[in-house]
KOLMI-688646 format. One record per atom (N, C-alpha, C, O): x, y, z. Coordinates in pm, whole numbers, plus 50000, padded with zeros to 5 digits. Layout:
<nodes>
XYZ/...
</nodes>
This chain:
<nodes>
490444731547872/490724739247993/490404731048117/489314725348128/491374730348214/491114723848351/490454727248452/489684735248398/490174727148558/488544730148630/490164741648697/491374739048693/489334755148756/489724766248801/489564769948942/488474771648996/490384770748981/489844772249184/490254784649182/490294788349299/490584793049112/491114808949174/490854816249025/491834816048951/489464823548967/489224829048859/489254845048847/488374852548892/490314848648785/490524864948802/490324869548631/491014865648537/489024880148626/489024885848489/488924900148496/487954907248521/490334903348465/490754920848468/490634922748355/490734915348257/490264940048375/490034948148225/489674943848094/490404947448001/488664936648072/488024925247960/487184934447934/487194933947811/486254944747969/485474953547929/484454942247849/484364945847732/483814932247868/483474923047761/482584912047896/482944910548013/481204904847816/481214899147926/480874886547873/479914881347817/482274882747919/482374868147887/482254856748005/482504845047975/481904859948125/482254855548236/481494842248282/481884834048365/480084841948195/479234828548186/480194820548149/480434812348237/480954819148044/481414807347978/482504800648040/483174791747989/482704808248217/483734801448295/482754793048399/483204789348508/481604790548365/480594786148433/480844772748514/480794771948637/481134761948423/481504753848456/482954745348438/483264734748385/483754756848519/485314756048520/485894760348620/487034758948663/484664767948668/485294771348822/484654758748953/483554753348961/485614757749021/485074747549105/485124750549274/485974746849355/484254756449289/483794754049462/484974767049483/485364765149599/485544776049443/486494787049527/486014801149513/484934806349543/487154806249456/487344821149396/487004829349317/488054835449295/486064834749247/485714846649174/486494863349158/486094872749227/487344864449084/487294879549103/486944887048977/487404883048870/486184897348984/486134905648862/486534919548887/486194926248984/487434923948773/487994937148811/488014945148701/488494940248599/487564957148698/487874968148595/486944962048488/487504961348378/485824958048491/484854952848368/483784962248329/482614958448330/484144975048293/483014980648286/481794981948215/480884990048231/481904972648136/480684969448045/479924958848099/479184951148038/480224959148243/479464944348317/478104947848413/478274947248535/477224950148379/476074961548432/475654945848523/475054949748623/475714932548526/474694928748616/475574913848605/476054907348512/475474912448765/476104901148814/475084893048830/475264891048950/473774884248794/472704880948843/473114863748776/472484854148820/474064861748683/474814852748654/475594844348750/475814832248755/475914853348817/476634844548983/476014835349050/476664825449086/474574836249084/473894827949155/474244813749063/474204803249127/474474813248962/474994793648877/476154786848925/476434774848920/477174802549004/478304795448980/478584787749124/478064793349220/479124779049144/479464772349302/480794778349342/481794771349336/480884793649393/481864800349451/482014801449604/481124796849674/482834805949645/482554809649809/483174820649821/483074824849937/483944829049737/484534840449774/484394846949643/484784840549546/483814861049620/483224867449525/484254885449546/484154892349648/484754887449478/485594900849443/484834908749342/484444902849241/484564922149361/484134924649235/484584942649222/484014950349299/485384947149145/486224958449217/486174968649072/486094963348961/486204979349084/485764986448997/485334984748864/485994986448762/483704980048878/483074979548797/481764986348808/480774980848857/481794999748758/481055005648822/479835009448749/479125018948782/479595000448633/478254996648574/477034990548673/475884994948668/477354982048744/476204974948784/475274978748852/475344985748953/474414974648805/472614976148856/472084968348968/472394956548987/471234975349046/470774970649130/469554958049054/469234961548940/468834943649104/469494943749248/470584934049220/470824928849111/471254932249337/472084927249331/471714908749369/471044906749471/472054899449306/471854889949342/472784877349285/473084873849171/473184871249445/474544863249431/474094853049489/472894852449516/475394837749537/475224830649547/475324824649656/476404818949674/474094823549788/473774823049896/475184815849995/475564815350112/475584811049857/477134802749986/478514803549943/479424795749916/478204822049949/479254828249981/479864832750090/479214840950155/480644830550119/481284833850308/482034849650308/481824857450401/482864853050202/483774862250134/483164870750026/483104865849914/482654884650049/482194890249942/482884904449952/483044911850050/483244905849824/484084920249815/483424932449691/484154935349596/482254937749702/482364944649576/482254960749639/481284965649696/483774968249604/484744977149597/484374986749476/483874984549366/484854998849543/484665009249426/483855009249282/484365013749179/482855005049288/481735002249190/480755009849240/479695003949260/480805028549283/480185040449266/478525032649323/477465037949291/478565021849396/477055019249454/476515033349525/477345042349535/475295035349571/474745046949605/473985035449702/474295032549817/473025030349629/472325014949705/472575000949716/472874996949604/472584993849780/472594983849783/471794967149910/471834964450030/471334962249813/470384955449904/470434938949878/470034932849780/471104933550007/471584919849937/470694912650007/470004917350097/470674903249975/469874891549970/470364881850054/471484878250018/469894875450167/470124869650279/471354861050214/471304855050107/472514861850303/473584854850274/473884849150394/474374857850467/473814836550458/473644830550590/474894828450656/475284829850772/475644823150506/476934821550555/478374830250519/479454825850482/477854846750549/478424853450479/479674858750632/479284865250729/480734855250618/481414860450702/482484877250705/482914885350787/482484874650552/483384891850537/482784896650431/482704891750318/482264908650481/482314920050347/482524931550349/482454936950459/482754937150267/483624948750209/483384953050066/483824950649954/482284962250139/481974977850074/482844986150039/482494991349933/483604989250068/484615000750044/485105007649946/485885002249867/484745020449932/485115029449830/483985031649673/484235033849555/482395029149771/481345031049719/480925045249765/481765052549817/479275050449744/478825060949743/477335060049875/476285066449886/478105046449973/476735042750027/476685052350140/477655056450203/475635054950155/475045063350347/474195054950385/473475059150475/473945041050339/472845038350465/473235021850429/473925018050335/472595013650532/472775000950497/471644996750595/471215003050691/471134980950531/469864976750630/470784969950685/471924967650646/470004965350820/470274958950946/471304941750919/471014930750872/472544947750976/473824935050944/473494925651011/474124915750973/472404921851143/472574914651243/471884901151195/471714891251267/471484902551055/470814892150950/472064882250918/471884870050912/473094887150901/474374876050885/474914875551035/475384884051110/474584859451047/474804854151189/475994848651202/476274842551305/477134850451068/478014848851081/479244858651054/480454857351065/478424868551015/479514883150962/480544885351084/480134884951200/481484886851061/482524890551122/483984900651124/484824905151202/483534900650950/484364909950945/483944920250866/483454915050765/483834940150853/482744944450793/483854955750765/484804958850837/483444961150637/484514969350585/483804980850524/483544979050405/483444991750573/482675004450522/483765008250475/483565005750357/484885013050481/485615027750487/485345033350328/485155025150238/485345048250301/485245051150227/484175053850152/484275052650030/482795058650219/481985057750191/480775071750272/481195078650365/479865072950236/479465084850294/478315081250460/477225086450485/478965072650529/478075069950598/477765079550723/478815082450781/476805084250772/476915094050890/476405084650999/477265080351076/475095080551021/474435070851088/474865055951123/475015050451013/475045049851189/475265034351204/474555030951283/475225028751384/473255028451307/472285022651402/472525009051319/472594997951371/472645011951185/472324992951137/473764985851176/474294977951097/474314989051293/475814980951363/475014976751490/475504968251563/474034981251514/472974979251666/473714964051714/474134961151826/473704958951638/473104939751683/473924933251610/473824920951602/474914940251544/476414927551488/477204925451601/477374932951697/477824910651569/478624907751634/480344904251580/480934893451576/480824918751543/481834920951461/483014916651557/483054917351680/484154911251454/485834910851532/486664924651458/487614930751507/486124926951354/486984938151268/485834947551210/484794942951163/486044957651216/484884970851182/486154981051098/487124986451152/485854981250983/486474994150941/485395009450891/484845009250781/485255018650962/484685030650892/485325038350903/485105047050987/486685038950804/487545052050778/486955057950654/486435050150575/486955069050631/486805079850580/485475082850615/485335087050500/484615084250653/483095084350637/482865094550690/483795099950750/481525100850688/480985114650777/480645110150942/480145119251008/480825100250998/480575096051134/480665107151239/481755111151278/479655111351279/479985119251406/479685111451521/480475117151598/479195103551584/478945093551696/479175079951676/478615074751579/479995072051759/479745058951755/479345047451870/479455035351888/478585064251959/477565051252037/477185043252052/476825037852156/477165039051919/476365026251892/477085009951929/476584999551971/478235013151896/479275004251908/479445000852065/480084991152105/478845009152142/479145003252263/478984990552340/479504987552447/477984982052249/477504967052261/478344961952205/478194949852218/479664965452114/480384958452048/481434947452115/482464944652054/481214943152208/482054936152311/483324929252231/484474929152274/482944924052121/483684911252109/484484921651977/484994916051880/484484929551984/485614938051862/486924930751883/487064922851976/487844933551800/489294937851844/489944943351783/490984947751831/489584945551639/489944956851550/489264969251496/488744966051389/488994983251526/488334989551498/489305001351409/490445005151432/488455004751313/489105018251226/488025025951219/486985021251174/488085038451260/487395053851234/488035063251153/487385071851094/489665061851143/490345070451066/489485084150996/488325084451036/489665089950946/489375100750882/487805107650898/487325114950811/487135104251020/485965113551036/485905121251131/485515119651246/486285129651078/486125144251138/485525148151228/484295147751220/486325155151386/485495158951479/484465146651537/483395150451585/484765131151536/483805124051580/483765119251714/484725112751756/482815121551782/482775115851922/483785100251927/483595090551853/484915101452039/485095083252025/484615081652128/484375069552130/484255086552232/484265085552426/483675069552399/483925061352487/483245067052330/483105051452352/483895037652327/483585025952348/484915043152281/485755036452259/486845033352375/487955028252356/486255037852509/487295035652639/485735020652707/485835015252818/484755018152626/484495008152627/484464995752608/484054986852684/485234994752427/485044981652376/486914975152451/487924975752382/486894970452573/488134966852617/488514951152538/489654947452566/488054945152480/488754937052408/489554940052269/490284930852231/489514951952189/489954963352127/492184955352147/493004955152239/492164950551993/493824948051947/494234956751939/495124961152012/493654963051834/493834970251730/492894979551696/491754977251655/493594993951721/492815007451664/493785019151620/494905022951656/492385025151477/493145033951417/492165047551480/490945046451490/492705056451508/491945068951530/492535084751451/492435096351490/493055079751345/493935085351331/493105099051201/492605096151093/493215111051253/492605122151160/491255128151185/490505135151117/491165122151322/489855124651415/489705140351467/488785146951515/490805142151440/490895158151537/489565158851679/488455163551706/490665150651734/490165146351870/491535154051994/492685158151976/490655153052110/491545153152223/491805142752316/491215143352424/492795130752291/492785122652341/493105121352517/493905128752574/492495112652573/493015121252729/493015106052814/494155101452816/492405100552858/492485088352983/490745080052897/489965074352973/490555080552813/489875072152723/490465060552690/489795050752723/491505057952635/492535052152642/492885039852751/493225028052743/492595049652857/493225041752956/492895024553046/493635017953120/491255021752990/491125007253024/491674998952888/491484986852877/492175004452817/492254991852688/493744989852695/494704992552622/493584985052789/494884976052761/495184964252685/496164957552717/494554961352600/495194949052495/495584948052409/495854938052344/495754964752379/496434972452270/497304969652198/498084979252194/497644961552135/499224959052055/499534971551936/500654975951908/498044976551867/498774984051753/497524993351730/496384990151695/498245010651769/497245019951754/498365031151704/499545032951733/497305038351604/497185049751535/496635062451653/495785059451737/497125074151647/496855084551692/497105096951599/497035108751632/497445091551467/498105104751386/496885119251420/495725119151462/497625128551388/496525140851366/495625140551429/494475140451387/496175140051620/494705142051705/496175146351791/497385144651779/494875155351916/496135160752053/495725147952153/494665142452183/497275145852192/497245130552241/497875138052377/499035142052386/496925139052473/497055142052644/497415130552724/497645131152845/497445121452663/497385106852785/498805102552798/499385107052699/499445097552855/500835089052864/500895075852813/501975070152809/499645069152767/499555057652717/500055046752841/500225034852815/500265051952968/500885037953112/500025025753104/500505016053164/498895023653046/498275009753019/498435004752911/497804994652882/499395011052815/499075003952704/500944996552664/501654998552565/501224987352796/501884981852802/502614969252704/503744964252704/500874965852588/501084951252524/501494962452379/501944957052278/501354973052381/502134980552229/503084976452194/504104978352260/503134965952021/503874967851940/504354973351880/505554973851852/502844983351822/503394994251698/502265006451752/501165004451804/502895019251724/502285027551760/502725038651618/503865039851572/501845043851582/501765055051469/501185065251560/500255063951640/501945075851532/501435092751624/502195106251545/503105113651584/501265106051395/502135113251344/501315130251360/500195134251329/502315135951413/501725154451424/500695150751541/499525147551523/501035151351606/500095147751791/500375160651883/499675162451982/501135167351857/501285180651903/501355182852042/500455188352106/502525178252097/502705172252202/504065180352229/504855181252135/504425186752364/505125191552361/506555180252433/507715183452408/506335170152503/507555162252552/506675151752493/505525152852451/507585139852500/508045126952461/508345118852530/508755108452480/508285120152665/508665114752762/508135101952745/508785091452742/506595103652730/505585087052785/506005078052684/505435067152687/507145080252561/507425066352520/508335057452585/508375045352562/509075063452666/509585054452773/508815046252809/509375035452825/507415046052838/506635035552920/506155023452829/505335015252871/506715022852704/506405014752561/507185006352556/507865006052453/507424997352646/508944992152656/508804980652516/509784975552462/507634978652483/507254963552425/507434971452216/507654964052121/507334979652208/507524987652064/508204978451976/509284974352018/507934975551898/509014970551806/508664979151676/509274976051574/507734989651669/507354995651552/507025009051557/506085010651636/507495022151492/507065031151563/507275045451458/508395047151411/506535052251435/505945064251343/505795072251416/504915072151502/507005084651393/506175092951473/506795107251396/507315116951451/506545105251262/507105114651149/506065130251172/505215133551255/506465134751091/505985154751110/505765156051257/504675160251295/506625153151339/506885163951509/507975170051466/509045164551438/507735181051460/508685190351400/509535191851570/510675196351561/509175189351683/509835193951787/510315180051866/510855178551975/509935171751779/510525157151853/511955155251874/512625156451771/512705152252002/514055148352073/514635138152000/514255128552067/515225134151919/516005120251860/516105112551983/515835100652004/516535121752061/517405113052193/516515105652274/516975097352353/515365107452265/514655098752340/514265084252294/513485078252369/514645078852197/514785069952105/515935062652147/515815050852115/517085065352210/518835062252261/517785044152322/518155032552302/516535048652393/516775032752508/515805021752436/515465011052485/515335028352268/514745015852246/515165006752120/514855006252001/516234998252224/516834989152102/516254981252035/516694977251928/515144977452088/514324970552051/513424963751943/512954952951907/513574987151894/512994986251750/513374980451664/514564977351657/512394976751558/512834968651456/512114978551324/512654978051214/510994986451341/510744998451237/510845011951288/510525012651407/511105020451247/511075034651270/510775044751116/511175044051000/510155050851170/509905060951009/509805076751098/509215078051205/510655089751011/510605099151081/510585108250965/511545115650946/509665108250893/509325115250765/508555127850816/507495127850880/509645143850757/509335154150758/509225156950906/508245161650963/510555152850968/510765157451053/511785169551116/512145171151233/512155178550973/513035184551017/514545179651073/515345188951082/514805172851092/516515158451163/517045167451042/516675170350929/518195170351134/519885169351090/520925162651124/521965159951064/520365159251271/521715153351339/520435139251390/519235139251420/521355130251380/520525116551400/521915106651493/522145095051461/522495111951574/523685105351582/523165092851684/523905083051692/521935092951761/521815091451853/520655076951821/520075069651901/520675077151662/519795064651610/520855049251603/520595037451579/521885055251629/523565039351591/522845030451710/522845018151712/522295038051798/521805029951919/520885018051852/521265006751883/520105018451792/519085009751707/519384998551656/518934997651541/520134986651700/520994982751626/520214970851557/520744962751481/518624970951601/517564957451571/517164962251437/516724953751360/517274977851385/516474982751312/516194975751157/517294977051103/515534970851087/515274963850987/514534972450905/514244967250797/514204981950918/513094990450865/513265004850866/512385007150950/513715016050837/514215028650839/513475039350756/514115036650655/512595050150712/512225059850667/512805069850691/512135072950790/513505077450683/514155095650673/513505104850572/513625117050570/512995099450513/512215109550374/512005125050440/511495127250550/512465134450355/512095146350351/512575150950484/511835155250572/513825149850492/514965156350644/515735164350552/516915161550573/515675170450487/516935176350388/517785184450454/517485194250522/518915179650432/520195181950514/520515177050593/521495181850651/519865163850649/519935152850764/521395145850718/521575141950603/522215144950804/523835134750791/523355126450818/522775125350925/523445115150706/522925101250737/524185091050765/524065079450728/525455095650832/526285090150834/525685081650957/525795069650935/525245083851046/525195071751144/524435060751135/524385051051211/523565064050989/522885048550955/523885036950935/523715025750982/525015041050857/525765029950853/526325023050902/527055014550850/526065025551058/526745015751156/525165005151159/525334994151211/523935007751116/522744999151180/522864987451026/522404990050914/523574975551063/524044967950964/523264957750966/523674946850928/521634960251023/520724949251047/519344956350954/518304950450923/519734970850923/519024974950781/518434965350690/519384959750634/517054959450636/517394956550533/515944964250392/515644959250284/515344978250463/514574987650407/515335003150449/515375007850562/515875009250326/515435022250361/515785032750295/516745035150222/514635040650340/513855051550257/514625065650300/514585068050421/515365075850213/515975082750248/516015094950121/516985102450107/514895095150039/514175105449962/513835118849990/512835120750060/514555129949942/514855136549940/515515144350107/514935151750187/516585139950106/516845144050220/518775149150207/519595148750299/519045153950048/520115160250044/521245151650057/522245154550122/521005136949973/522235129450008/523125133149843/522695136149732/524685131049904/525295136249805/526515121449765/527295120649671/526295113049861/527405102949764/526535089449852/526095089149967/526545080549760/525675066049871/527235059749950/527315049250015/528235068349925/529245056250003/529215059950140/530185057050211/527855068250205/527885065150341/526955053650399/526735050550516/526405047550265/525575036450331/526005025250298/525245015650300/527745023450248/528265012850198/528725002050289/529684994750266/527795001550416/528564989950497/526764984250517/526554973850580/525544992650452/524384982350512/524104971350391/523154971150312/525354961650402/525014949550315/524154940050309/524444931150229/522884938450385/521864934550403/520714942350320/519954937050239/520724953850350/519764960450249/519434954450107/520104950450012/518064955550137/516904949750048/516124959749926/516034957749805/515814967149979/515284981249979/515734989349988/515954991250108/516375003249882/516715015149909/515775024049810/515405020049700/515515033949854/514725044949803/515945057449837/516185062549947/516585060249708/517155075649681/516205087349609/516765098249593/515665086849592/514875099249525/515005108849546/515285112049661/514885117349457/514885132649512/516215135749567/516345145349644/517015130049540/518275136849594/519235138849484/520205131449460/518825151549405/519245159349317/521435157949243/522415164749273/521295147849161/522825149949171/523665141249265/524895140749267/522735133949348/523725121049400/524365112649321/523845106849226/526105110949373/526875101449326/526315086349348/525965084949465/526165077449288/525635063349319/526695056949279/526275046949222/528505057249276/529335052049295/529685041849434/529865046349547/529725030649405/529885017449515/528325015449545/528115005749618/527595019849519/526185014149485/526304997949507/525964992649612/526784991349407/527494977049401/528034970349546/527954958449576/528524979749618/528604968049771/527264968249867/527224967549990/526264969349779/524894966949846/524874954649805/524044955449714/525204944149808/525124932349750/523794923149714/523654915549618/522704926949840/521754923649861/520134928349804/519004923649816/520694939449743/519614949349739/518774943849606/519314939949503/517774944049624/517184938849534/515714944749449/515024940349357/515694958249545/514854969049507/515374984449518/515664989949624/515444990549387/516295004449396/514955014249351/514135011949262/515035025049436/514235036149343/515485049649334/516445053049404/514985053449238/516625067549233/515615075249104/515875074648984/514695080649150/513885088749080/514055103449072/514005109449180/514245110248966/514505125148993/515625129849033/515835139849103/516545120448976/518155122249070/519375128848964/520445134348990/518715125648840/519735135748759/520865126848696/521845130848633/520535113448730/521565105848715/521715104148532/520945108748447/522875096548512/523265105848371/523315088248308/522625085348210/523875081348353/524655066248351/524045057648417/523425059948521/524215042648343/523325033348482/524725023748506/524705014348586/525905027148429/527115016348461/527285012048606/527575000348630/527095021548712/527195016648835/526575004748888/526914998648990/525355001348786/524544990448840/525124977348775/525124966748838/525514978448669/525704964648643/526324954048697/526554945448612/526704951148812/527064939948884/525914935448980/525834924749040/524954947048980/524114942549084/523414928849040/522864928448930/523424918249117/522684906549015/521804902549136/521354891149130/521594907249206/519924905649304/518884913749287/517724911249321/519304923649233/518034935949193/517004928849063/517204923048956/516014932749131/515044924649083/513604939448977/513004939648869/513714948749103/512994958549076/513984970449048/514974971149121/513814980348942/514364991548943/513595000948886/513044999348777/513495014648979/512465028348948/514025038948897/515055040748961/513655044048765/514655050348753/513665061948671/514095067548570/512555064348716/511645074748658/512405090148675/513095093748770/512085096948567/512465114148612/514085115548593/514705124848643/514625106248523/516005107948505/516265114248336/516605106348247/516115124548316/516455130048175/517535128148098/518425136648114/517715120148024/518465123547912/519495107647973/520645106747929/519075098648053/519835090448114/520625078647989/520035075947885/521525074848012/522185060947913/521615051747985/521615052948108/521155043147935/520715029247990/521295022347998/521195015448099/522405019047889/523395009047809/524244999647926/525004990847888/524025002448067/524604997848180/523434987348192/523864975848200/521684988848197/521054976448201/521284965448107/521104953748141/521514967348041/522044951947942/522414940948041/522154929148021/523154946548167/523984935548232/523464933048361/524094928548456/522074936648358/521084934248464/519834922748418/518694924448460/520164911948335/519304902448315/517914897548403/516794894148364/518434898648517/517664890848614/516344899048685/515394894748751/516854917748630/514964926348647/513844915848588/513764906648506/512944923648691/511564918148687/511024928848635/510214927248543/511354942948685/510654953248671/511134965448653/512114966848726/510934974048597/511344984648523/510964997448514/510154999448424/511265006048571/510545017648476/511155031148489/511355037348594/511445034948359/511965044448309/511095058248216/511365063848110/509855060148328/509035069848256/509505086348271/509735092548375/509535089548175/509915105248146/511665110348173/512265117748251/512035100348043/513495101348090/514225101547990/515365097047982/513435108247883/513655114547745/514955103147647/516105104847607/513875090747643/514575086447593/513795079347452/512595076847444/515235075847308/514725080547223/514815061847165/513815056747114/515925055047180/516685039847166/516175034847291/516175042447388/515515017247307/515605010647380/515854997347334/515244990247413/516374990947257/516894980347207/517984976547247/518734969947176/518284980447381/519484975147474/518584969647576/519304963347654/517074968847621/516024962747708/516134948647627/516254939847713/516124944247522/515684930047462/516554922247544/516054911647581/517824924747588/518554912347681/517994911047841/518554904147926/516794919147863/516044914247980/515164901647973/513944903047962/515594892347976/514664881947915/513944876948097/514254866148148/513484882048133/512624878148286/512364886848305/512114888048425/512154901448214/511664915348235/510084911748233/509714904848138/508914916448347/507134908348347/507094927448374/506244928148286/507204936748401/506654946848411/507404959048316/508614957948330/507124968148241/508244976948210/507264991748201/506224991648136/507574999548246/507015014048220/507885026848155/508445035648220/507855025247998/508565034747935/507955042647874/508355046347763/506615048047939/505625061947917/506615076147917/507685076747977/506095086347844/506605097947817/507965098247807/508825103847875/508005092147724/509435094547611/509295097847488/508195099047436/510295099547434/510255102647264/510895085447174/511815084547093/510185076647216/510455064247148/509745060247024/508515059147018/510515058346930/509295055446829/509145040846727/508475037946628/510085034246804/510185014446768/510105007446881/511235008046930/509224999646966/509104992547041/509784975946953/509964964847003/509954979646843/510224959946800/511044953146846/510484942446868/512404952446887/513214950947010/512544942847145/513184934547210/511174946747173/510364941347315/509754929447261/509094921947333/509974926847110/509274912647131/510044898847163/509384888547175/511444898947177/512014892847236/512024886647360/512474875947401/511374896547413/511024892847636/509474887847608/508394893647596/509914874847605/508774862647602/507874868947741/506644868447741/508564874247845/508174868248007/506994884748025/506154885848114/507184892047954/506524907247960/504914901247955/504264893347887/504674910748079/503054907948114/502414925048157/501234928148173/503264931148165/502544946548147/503274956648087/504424957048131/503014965148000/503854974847897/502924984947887/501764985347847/503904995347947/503085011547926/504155018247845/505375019047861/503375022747759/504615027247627/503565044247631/503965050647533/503065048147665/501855061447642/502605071747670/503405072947763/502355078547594/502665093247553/504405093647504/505395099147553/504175084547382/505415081047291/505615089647166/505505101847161/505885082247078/505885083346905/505855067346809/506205066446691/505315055246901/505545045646842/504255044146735/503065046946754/504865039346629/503915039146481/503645026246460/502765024946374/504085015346507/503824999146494/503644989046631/504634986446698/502444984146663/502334977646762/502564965546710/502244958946810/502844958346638/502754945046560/503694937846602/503374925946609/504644940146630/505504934346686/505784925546867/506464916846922/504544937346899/504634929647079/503004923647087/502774917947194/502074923947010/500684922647032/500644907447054/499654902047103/501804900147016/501414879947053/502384877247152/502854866047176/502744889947221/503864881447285/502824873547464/501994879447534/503294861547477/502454849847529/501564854547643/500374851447646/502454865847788/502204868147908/500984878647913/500184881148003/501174884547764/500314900647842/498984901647897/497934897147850/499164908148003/498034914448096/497574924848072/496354926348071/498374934248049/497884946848029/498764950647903/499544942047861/498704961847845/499124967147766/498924984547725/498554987547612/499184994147820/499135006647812/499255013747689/500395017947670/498365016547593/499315024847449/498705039147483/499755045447467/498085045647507/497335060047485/498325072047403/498595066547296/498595077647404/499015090347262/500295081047207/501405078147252/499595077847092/500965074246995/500995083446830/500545094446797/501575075046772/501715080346574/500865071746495/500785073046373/500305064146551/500415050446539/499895052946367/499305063446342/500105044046270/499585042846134/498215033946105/497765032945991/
</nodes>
């Protein structure tokens, strides 16, 4: 084995991780999903600088690693405590999606810079007193004040997302502030706002947004979803947008959208739209969401021929030949649209990711010319013929879960097939799959297959999903 600069050991449940001791050289560590791995105290041997360690939620305190680490990540591993050990040259870490409420004093790493709570039960942050952070994330947490932050001069990315009812009034302080999320604050936003102008990209979802935003001139992207706002006017003053969310306003104007050509994303999910005539204006648009408009005429997308994402799930489409001129498209998401024709599908030439989930579709013949599609979601299709993928060689990815199917020995001519998900079916011979040398994940669960013997050597696998089988 050759010396290792980037070491990743998923779902091994096993701890074998000493014996990469001296094979890793001076980089990367990650450990993931090891749950029989109660104690990392082995790390301090290895010469790493960036340490991952992500749901493993055995391990014991204390914790002790290897002082010249710059990059430390240990994620969803159910910590309650944790108490590290002077790391001098520790520049990012990320807690996130532990059980912590308290942490000792950060201002010990004189080089931390980037600090990642979210997800975690923190109420208090006095131990932020004396960092000198560029990126702060505490989304989800119990935070009711963040006073504390008011010394935070040198921020420029801050996230609070999801704590409830929390004071921000201090956040019309930290004016070097890029980037902020405030989004689920159930706040009243009002002229707080108004010195931070260096704003390129803020969240306001799920708060009442009183301000006009007139300083926040350097906005790229702005997310403001359900802001409860009765006009729309102040996006006129956004001239700089190139990105923009502003899905569930059930009372939002299309038309005020006519002067910004500019855009290059838009997403207007569960917005009630029927008539969108007034989006042809868009003609930069590269990026599109409609999800959940049902009964929205999506005929005027097809004049925006600079498309090359979009999402248009469940919103009552009944034939795709009104999107047969966005030949750039990369990305389409049909879902949920019950009984759509996917005839001329094929002059998408480009498309190279399809989802058509839950659509009722009966046949996959329409696809077979597609020879750029790389990914295909064809989940929730009952009783579907496949016999049209045969002539789709060039999938990467697959999946056909709960689509009552009983034959798949028309999949063996996927030979560059690395993902396939054919969970909840009535299949009961996988031998056919040992042909696709290139297969590196297979979820076959909640089948009838009685013989795994046939795919257990094939070279790539990563994973291998079996849970309810016949098996003998």
């Amino acid at each position: 084995m050759q010396y290792i600069s980037n070491l990743q050991l998923a779902d091994n449940q096993f701890k074998i991780i000493e014996r990469f001791q001296n094979r890793i050289q001076n980089r990367f560590l990650d450990i993931i999903n090891n749950q029989q791995l109660d104690s990392i105290e082995f790390i301090q041997k290895f010469d790493i600088s960036k340490l991952s360690i992500v749901n493993c939620s055995n391990i014991l305190q204390p914790i002790l690693i290897c002082d010249k680490i710059t990059e430390l990540t240990i994620k969803e591993c159910g910590l309650k405590d944790i108490d590290l050990l002077e790391l001098e040259n520790l520049e990012v870490l990320n807690l996130s999606g532990n059980r912590l409420s308290y942490l000792s004093d950060v201002s010990r790493f004189k080089n931390l810079r980037d600090l990642d709570l979210s997800y975690n039960n923190f109420k208090d942050i006095q131990f932020l007193k004396s960092a000198k952070l560029e990126k702060l994330n505490l989304e989800f947490n119990q935070i009711k004040d963040i006073s504390v932050l008011a010394q935070q001069t040198s921020l420029k990315d801050l996230n609070i997302a999801g704590n409830d009812k929390i004071n921000i009034k201090t956040v019309h302080l930290l004016l070097n502030l890029v980037k902020l999320n405030i989004s689920g604050c159930d706040a009243k936003i009002q002229n707080l706002l108004k010195p931070l102008t260096n704003l390129e990209e803020l969240n306001v979802s799920f708060n009442q947004l009183n301000y006009n935003l007139e300083n926040q001139t350097k906005l790229t992207k702005l997310t403001a979803q359900q802001i409860n706002v009765q006009k729309y006017d102040f996006l006129s003053l956004l001239t700089n947008i190139k990105s923009l969310d502003l899905s569930s306003n059930i009372k939002f104007d299309i038309q005020v959208l006519q002067q910004f050509g500019q855009l290059t994303s838009l997403t207007l999910k569960y917005n009630q739209l029927t008539n969108i005539n007034k989006l042809d204006k868009l003609t930069n648009l590269e990026y599109l969401d409609l999800s959940y408009n049902k009964g929205v005429d999506l005929e005027p997308i097809n004049r925006l021929n600079k498309l090359k994402q979009l999402y248009v799930r469940f919103c009552g489409l009944k034939n795709i030949i009104v999107l047969n001129n966005l030949v750039h498209l990369e990305e389409l998401d049909i879902s949920d649209n019950t009984g759509v024709n996917i005839t001329g599908i094929q002059n998408l030439i480009n498309l190279k990711i399809l989802f058509s989930e839950c659509n009722k579709l009966k046949d996959t013949n329409e696809l077979k010319n597609m020879n750029n599609l790389k990914e295909l979601q064809l989940n929730m299709n009952e009783s579907i013929d496949i016999t049209g993928l045969q002539y789709l060689p060039q999938i990467t990815k697959l999946m056909l879960n709960k689509c009552k199917l009983y034959e798949i020995s028309i999949l063996k001519s996927l030979m560059q097939l690395e993902y396939l998900d054919i969970s909840t079916n009535c299949i009961t011979n996988i031998g056919s799959l040992k042909e696709i040398k290139t297969l590196k994940l297979l979820n076959i669960d909640c089948n009838k297959v009685n013989d795994l013997n046939s795919v257990q050597e094939l070279p790539y696998f990563d994973q291998f999903i079996i849970g309810d089988q016949h098996l003998q």
